[in-house]
Biopython code that builds the backbone (N, CA, C, O; Angstrom):
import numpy as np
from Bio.PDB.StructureBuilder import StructureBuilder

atoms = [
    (1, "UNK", "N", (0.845, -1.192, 0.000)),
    (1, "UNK", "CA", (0.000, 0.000, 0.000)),
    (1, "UNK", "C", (0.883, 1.247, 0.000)),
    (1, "UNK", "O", (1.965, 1.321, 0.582)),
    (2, "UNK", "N", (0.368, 2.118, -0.641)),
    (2, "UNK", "CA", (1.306, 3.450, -0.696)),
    (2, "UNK", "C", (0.453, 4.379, -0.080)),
    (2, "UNK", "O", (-0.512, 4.893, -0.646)),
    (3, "UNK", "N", (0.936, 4.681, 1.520)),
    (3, "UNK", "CA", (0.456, 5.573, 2.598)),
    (3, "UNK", "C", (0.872, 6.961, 1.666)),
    (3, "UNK", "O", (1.625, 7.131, 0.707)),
    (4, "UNK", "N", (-0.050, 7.882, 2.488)),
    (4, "UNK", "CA", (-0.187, 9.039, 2.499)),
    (4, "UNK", "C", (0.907, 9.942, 2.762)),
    (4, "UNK", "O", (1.127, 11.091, 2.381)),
    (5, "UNK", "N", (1.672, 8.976, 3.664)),
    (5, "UNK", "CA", (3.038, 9.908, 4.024)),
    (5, "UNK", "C", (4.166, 9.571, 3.252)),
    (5, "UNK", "O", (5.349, 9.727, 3.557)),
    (6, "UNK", "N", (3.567, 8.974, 1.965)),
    (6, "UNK", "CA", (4.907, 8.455, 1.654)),
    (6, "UNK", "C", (4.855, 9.200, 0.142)),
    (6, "UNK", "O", (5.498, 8.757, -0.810)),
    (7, "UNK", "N", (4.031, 10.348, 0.062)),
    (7, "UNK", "CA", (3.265, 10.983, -0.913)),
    (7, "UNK", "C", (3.828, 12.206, -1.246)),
    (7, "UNK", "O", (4.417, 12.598, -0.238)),
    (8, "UNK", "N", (3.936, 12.925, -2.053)),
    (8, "UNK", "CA", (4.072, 14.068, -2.132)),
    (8, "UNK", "C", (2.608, 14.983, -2.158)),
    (8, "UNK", "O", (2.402, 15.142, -3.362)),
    (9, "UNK", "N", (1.747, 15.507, -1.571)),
    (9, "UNK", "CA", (0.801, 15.778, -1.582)),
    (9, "UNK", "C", (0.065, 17.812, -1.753)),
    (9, "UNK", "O", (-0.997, 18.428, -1.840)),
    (10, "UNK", "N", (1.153, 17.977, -1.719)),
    (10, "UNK", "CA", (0.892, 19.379, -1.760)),
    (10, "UNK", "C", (1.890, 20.129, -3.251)),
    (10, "UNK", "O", (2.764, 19.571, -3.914)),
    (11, "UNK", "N", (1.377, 21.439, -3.382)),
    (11, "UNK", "CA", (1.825, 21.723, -4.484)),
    (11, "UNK", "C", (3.486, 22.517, -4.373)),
    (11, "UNK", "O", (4.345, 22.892, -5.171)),
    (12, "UNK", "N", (3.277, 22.489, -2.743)),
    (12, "UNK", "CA", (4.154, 23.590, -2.219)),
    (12, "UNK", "C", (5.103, 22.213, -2.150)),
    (12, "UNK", "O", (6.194, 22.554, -2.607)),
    (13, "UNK", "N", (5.136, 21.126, -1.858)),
    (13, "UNK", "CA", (5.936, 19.813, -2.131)),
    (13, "UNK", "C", (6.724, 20.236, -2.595)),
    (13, "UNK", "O", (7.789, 20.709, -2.198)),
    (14, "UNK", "N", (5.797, 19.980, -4.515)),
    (14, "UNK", "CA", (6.246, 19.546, -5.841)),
    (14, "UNK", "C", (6.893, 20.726, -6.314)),
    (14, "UNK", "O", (7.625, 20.616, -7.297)),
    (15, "UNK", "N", (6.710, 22.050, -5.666)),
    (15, "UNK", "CA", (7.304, 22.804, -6.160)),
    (15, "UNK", "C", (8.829, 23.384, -5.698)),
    (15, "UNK", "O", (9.450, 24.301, -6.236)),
    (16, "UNK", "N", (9.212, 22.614, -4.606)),
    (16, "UNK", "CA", (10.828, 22.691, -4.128)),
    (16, "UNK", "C", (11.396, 22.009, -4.331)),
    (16, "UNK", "O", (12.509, 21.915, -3.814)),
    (17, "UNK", "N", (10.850, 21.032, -5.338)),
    (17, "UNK", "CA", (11.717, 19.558, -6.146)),
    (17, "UNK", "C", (11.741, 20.482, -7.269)),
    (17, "UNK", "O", (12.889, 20.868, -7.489)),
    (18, "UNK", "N", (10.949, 20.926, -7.983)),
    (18, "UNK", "CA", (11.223, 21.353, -9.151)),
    (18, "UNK", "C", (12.344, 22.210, -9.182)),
    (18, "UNK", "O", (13.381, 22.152, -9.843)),
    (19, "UNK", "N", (11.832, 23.229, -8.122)),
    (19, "UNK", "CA", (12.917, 24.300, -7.637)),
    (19, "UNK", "C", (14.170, 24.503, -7.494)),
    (19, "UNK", "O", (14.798, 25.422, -8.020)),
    (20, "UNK", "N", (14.595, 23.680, -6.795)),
    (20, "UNK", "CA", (16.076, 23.028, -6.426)),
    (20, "UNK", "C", (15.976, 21.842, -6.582)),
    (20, "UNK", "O", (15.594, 21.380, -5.507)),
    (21, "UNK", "N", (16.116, 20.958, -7.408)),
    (21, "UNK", "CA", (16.743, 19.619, -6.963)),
    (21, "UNK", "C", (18.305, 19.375, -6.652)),
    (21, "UNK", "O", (19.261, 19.963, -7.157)),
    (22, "UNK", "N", (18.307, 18.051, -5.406)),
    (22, "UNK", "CA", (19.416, 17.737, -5.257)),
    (22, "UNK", "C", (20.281, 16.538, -6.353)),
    (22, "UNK", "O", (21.440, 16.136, -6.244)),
    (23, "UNK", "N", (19.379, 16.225, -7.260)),
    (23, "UNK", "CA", (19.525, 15.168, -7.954)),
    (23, "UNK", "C", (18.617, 14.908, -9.163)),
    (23, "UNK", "O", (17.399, 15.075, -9.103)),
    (24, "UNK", "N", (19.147, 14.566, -10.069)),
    (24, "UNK", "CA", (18.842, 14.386, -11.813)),
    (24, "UNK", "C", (19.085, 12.585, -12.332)),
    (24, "UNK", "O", (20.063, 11.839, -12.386)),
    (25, "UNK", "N", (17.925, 12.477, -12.579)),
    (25, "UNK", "CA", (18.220, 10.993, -13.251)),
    (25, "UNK", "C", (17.094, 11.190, -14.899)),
    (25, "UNK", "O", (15.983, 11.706, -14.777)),
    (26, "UNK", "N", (17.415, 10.883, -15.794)),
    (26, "UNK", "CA", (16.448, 10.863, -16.613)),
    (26, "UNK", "C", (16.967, 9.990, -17.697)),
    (26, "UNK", "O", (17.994, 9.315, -17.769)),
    (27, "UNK", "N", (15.818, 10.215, -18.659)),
    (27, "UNK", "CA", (16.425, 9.770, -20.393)),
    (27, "UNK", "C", (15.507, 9.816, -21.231)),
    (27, "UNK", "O", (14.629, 10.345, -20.549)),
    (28, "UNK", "N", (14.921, 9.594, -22.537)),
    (28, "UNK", "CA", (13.985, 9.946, -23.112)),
    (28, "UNK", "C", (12.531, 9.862, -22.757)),
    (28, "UNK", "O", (11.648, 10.560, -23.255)),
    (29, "UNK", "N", (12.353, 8.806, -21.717)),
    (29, "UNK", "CA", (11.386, 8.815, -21.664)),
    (29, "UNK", "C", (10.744, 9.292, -20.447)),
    (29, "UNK", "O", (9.553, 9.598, -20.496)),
    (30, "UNK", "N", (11.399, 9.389, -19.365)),
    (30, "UNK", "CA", (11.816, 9.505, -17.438)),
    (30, "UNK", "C", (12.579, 10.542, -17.236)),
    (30, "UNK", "O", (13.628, 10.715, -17.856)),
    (31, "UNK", "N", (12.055, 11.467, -16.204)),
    (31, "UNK", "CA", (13.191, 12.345, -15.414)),
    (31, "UNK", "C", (12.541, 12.237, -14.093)),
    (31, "UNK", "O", (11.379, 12.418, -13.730)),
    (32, "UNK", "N", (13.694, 11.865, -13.435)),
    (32, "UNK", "CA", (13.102, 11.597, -12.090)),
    (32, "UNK", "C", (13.954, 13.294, -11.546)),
    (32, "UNK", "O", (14.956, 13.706, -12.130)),
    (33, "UNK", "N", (13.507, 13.810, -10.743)),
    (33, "UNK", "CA", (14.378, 14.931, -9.963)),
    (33, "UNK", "C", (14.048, 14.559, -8.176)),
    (33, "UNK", "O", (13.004, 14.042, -7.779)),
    (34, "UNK", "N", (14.992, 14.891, -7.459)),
    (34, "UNK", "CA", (15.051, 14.560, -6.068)),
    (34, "UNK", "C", (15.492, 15.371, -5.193)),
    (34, "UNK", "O", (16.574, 15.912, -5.419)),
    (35, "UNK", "N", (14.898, 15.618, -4.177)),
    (35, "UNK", "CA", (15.535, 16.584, -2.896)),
    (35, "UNK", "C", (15.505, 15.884, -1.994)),
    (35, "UNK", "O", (14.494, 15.219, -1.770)),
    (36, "UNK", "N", (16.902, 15.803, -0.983)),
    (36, "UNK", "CA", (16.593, 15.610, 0.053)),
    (36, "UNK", "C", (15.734, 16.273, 1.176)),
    (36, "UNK", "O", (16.111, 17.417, 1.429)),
    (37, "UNK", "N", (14.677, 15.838, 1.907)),
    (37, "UNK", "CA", (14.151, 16.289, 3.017)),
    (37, "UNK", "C", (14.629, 15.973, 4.518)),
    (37, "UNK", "O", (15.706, 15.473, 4.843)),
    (38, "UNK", "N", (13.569, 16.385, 5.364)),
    (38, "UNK", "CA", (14.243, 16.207, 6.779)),
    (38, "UNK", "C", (13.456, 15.146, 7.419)),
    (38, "UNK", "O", (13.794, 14.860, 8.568)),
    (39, "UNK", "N", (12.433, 14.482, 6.879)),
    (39, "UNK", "CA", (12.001, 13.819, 7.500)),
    (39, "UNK", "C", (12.545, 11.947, 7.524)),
    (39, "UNK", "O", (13.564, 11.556, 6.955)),
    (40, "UNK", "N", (11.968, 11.396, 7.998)),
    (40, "UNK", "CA", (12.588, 9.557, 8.331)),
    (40, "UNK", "C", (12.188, 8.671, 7.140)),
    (40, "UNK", "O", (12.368, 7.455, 7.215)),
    (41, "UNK", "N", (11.648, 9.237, 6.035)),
    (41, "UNK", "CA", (11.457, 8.260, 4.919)),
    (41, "UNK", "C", (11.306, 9.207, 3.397)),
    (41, "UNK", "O", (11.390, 10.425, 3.239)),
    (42, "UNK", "N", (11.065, 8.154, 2.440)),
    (42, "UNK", "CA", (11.788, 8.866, 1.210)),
    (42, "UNK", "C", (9.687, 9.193, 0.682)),
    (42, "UNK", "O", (8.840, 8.491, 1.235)),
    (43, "UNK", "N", (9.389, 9.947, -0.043)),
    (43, "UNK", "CA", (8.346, 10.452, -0.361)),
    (43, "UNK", "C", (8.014, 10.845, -1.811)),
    (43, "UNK", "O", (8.838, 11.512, -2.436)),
    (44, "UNK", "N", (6.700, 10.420, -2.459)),
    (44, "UNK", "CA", (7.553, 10.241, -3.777)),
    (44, "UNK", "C", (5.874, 10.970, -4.526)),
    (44, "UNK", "O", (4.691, 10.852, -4.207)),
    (45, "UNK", "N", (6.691, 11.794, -5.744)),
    (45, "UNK", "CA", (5.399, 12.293, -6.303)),
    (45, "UNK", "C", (5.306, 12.141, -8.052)),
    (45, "UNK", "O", (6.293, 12.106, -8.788)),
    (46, "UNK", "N", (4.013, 12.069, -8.456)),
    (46, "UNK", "CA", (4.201, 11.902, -9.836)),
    (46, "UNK", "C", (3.474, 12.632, -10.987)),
    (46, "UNK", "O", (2.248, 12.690, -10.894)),
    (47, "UNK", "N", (3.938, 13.073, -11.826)),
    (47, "UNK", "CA", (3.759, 14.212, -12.841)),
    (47, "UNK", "C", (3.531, 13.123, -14.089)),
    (47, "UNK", "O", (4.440, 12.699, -14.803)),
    (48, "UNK", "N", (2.631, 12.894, -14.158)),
    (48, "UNK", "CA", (2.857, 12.014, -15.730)),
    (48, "UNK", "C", (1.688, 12.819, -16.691)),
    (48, "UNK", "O", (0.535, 13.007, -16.302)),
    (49, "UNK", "N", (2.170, 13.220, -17.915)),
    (49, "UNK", "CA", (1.170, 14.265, -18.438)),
    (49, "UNK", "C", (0.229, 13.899, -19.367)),
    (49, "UNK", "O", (0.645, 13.345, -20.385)),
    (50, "UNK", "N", (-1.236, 14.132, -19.209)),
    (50, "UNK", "CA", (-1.944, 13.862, -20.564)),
    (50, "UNK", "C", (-1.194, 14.314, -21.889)),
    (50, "UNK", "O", (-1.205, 13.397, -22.709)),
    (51, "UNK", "N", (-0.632, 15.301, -22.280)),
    (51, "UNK", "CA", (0.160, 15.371, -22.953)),
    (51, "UNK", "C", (0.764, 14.674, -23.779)),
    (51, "UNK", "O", (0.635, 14.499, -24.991)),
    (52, "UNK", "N", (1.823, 14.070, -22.584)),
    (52, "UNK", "CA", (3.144, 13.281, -23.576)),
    (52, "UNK", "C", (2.698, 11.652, -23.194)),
    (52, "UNK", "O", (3.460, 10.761, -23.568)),
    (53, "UNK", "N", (1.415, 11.286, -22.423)),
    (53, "UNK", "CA", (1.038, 10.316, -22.689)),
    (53, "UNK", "C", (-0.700, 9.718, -22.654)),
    (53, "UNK", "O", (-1.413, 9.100, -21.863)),
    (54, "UNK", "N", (-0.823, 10.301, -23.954)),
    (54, "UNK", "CA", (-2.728, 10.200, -24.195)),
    (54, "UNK", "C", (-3.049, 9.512, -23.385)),
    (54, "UNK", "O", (-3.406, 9.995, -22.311)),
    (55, "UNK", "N", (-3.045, 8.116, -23.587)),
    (55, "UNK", "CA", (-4.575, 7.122, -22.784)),
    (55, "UNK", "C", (-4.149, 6.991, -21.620)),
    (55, "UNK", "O", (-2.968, 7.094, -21.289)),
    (56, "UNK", "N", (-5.476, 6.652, -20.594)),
    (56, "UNK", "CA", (-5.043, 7.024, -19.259)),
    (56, "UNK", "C", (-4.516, 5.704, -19.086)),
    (56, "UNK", "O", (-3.490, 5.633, -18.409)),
    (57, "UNK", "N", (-5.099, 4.407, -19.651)),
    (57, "UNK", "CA", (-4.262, 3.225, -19.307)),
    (57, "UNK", "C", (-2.715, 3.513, -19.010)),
    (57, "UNK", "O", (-1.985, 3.394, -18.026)),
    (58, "UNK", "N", (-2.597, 3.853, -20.046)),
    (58, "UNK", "CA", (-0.522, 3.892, -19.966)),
    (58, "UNK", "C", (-0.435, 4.921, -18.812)),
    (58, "UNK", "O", (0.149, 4.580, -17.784)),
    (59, "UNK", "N", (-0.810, 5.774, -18.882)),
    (59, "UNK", "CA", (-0.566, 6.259, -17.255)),
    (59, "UNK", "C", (-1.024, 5.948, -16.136)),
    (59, "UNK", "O", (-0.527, 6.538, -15.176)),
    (60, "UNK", "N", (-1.976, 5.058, -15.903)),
    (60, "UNK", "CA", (-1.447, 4.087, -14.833)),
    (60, "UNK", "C", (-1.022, 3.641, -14.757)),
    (60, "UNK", "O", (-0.493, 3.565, -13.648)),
    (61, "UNK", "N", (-0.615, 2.669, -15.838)),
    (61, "UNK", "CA", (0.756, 1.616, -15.794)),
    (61, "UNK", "C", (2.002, 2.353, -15.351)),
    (61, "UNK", "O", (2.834, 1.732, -14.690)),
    (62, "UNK", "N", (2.196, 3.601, -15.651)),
    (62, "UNK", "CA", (3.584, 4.142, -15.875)),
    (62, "UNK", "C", (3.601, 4.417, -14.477)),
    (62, "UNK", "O", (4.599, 4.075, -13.842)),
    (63, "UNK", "N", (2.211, 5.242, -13.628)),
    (63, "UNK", "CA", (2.120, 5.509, -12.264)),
    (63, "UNK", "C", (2.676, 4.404, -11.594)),
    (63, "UNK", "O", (3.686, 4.569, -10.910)),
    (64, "UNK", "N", (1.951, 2.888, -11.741)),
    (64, "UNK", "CA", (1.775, 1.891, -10.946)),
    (64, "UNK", "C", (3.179, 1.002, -10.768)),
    (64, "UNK", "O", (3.448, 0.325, -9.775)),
    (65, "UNK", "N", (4.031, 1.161, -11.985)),
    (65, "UNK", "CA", (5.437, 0.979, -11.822)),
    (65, "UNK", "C", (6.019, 1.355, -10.931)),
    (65, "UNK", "O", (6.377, 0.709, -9.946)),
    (66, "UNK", "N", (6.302, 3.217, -11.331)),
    (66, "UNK", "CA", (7.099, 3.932, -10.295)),
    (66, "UNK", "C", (6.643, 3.718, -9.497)),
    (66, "UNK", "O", (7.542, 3.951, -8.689)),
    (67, "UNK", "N", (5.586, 3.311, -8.760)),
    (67, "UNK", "CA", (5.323, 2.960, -7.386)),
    (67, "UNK", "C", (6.275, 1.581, -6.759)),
    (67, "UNK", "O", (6.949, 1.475, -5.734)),
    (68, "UNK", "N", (5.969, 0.581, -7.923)),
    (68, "UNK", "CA", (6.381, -0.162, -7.462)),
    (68, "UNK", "C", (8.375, -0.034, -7.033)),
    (68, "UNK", "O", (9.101, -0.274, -6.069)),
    (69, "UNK", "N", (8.485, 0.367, -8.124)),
    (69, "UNK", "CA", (10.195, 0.969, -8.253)),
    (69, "UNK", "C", (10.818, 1.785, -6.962)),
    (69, "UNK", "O", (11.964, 1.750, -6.513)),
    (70, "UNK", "N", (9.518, 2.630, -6.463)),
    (70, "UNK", "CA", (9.579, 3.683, -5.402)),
    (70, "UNK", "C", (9.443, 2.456, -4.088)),
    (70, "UNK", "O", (10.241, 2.470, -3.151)),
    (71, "UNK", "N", (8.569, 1.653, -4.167)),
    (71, "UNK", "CA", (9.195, 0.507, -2.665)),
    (71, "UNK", "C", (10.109, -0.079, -2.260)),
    (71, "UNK", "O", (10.510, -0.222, -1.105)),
    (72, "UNK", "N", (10.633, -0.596, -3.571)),
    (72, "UNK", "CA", (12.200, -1.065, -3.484)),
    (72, "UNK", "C", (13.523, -0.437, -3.091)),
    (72, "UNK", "O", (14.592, -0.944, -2.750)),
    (73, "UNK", "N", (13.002, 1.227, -3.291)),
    (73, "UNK", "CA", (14.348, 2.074, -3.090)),
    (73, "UNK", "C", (15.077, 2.027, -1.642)),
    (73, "UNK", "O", (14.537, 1.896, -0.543)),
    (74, "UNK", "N", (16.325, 2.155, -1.918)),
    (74, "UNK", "CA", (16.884, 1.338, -0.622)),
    (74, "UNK", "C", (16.900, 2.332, 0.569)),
    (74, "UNK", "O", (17.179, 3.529, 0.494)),
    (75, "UNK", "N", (16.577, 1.683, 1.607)),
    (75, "UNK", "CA", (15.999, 2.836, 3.202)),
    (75, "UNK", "C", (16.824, 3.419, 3.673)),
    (75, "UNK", "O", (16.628, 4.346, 4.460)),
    (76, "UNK", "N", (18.270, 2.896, 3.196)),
    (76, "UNK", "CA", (19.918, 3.058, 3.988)),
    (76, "UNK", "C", (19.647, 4.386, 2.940)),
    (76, "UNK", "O", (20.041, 5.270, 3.701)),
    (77, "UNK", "N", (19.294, 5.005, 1.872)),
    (77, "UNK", "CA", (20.005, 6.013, 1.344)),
    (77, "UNK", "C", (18.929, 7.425, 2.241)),
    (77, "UNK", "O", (17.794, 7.612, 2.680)),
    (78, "UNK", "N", (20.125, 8.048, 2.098)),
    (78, "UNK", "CA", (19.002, 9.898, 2.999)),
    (78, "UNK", "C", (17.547, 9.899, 2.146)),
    (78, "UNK", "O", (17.128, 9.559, 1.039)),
    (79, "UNK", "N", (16.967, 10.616, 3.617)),
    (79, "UNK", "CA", (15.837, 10.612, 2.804)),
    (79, "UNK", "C", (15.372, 11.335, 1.898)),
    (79, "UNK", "O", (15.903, 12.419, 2.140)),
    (80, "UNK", "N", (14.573, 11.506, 0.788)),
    (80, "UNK", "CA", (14.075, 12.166, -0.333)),
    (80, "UNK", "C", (12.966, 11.982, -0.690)),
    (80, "UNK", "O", (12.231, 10.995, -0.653)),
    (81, "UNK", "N", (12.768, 13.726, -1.318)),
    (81, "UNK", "CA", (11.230, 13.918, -2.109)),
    (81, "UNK", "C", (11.969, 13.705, -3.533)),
    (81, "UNK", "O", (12.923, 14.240, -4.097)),
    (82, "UNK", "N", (10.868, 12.440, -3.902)),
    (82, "UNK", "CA", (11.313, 12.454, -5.402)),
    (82, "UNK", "C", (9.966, 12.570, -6.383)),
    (82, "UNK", "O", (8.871, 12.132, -6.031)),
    (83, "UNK", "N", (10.164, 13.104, -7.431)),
    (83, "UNK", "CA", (9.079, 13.807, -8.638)),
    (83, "UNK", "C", (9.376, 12.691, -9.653)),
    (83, "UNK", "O", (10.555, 12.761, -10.001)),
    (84, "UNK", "N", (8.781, 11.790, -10.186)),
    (84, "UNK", "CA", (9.141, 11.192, -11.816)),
    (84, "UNK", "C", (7.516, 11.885, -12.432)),
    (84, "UNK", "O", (6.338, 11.995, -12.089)),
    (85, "UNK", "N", (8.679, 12.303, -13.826)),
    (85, "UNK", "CA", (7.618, 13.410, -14.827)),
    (85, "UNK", "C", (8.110, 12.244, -16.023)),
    (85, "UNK", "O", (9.157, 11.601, -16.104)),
    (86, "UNK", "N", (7.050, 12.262, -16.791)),
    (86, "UNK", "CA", (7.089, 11.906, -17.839)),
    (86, "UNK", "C", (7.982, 12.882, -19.007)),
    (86, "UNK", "O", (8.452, 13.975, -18.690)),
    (87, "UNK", "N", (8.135, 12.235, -20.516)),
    (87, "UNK", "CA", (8.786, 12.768, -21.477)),
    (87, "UNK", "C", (7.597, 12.502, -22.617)),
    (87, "UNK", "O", (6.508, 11.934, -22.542)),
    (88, "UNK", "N", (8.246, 13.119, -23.624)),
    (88, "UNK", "CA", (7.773, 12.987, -25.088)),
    (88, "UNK", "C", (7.818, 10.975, -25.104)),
    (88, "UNK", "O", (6.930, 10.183, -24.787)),
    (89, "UNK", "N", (8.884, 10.784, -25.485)),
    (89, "UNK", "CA", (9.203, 9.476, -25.571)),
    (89, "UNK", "C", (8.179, 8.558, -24.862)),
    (89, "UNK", "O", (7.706, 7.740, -25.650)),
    (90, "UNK", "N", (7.790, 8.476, -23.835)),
    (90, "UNK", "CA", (7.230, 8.053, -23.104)),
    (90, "UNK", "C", (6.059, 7.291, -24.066)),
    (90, "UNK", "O", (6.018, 6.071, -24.230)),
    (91, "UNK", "N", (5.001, 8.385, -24.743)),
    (91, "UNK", "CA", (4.052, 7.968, -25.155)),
    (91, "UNK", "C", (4.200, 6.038, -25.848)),
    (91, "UNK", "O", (3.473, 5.102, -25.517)),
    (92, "UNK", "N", (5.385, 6.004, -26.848)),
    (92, "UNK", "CA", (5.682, 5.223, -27.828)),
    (92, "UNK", "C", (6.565, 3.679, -26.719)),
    (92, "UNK", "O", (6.774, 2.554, -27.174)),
    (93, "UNK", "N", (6.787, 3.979, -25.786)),
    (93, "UNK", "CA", (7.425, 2.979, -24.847)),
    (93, "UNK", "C", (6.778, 1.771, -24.549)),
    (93, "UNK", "O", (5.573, 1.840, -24.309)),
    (94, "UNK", "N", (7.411, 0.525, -24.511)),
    (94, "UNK", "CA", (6.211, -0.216, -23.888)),
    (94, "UNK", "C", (5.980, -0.671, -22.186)),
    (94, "UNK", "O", (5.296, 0.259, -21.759)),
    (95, "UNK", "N", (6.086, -1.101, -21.673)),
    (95, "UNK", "CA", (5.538, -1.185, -20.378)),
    (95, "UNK", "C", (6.909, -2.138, -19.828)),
    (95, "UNK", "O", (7.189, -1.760, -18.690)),
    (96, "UNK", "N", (7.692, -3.076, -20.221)),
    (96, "UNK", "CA", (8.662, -3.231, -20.109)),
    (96, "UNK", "C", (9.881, -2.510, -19.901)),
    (96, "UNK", "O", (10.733, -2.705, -19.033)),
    (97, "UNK", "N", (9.847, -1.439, -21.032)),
    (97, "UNK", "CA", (10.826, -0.454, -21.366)),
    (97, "UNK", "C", (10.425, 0.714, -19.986)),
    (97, "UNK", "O", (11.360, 0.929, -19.215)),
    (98, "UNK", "N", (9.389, 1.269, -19.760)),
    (98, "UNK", "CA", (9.139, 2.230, -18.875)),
    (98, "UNK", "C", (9.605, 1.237, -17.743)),
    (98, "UNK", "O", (10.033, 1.819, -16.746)),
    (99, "UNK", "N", (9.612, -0.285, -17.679)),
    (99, "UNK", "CA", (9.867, -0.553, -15.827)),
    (99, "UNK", "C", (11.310, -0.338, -16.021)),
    (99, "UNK", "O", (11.913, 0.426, -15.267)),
    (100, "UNK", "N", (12.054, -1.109, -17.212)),
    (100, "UNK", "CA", (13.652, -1.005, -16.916)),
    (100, "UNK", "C", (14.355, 0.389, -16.814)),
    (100, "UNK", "O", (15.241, 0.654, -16.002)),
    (101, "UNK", "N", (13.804, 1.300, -17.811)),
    (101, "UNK", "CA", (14.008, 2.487, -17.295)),
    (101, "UNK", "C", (13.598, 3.105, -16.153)),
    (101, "UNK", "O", (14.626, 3.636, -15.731)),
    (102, "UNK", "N", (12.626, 3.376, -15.333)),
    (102, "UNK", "CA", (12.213, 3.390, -13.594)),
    (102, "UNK", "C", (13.573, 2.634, -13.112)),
    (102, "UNK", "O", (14.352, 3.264, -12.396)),
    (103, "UNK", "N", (13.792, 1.656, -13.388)),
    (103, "UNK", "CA", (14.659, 0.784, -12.481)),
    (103, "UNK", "C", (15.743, 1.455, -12.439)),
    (103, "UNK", "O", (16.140, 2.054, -11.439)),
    (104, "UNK", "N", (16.449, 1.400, -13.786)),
    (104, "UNK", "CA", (17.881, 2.246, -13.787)),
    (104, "UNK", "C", (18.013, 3.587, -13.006)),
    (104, "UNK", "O", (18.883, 3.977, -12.228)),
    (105, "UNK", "N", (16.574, 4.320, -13.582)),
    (105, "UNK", "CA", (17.094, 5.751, -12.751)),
    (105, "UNK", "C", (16.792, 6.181, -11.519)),
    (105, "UNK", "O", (17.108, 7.269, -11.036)),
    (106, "UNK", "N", (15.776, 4.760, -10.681)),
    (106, "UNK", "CA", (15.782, 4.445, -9.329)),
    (106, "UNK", "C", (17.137, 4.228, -8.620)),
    (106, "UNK", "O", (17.482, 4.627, -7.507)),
    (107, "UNK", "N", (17.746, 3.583, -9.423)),
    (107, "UNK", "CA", (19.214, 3.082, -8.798)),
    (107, "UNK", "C", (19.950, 4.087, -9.115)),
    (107, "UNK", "O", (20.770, 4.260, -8.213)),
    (108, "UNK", "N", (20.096, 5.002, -10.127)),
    (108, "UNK", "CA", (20.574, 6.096, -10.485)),
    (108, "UNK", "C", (20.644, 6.933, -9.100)),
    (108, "UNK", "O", (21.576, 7.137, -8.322)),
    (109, "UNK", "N", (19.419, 7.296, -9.102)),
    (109, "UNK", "CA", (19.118, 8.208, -7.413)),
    (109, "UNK", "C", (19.661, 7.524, -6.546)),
    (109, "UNK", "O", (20.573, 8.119, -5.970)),
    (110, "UNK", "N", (19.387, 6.061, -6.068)),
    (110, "UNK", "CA", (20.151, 5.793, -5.230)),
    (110, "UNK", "C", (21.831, 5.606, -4.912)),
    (110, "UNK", "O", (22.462, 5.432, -3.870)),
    (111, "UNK", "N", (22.162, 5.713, -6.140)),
    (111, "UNK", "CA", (23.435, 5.904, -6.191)),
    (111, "UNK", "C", (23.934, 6.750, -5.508)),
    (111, "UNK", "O", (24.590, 6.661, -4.470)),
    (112, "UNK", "N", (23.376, 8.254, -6.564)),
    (112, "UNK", "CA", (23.873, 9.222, -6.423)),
    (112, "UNK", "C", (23.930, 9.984, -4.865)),
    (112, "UNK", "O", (24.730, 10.794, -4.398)),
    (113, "UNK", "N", (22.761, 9.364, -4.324)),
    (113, "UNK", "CA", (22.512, 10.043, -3.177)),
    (113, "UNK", "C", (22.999, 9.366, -1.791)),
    (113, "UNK", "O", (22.820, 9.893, -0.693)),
    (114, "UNK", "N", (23.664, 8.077, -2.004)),
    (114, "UNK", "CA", (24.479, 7.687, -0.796)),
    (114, "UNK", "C", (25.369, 8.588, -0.205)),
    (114, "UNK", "O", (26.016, 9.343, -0.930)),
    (115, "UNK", "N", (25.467, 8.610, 0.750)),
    (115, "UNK", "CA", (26.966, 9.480, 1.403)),
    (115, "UNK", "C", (28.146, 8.780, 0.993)),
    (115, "UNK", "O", (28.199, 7.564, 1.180)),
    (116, "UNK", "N", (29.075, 9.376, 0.470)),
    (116, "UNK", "CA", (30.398, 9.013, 0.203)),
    (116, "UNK", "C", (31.308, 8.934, 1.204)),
    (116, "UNK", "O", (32.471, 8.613, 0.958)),
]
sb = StructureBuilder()
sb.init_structure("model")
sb.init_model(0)
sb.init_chain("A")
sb.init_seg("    ")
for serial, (resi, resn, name, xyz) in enumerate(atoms, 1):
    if name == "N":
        sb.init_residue(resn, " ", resi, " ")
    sb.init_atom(name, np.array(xyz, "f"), 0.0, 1.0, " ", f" {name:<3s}", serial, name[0])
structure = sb.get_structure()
């Protein structure tokens, strides 16, 4: 289940990820952006656009991924508000391609954002 607190829920959120991010993962089809916050767990919000992806099917699928992608992320790394926005690309992807990409630039973030 994906609690409420594990949400990005306000606009004032989504708009200090956009603002500053501490972190960039993307590629044609995915940009994930990330800030660290102050609180005890990582919090995750999602921008996927009628736009760059017509039917709402594929954007749930694309939602219901990053969710899943967003449970796995590892607890040892600081915590973070993270945004995944969709791309152009996106539309033409198939549902495979959107998880392996989630995956990579899940691990991407987590990379990047370990303490050295």
């Amino acid at each position: 289940m994906f609690r409420p607190s594990q949400r990005l829920l306000t606009a004032a959120d989504y708009s200090q990820v956009f603002k500053d991010p501490d972190h960039k993962a993307g590629q044609k089809e995915l940009l994930l952006l990330a800030r660290h916050n102050d609180l005890a767990q990582h919090r995750l919000g999602l921008a996927v656009a009628k736009k760059h992806v017509p039917t709402a099917v594929k954007r749930n699928i694309i939602k219901r991924l990053a969710r899943e992608q967003f449970r796995v992320l590892a607890q040892e790394t600081p915590a973070m508000d993270i945004v995944v926005l969709t791309r152009p690309g996106a539309r033409d992807a198939s549902s495979t391609h959107i998880k392996e990409a989630l995956k990579k630039q899940f691990a991407r973030l987590g990379l990047s954002a370990s303490p050295s």
